[in-house]
Steps between C-alpha positions, in 0.01 A plus 500: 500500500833498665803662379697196504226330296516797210892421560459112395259603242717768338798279500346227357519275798081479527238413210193748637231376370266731224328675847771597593604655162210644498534657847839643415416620155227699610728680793756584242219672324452303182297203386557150440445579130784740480793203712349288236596703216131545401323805379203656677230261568128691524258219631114600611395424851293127447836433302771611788261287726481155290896568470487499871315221548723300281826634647362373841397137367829471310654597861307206683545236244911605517466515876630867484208618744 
């Protein structure tokens, strides 16, 4: 990612879409759950992978591939 796309981002000038959020959440060191306002979330592995699969249909049905 470039610096002057962080810039448009962090000024409000660009909508990133929720990959994106998650991208730069995780580099700042925290989780989605915590910019969300949400407590810790403890999910097993077959239930981190249907979330994934869901995530990535939501993403092609929204065209946010």
């Amino acid at each position: 990612m470039t610096p002057e796309t962080l810039s448009r981002i962090f000024a409000g000038r660009s909508r990133p879409g929720f990959e994106v959020v998650v991208r730069l959440t995780h580099a700042a060191g925290e989780s989605v759950a915590w910019v969300l306002g949400e407590g810790p979330c403890v999910l097993s592995y077959e239930q981190r992978e249907l979330l994934r699969r869901a995530a990535a249909t939501i993403r092609k049905v929204t065209g946010d591939v």
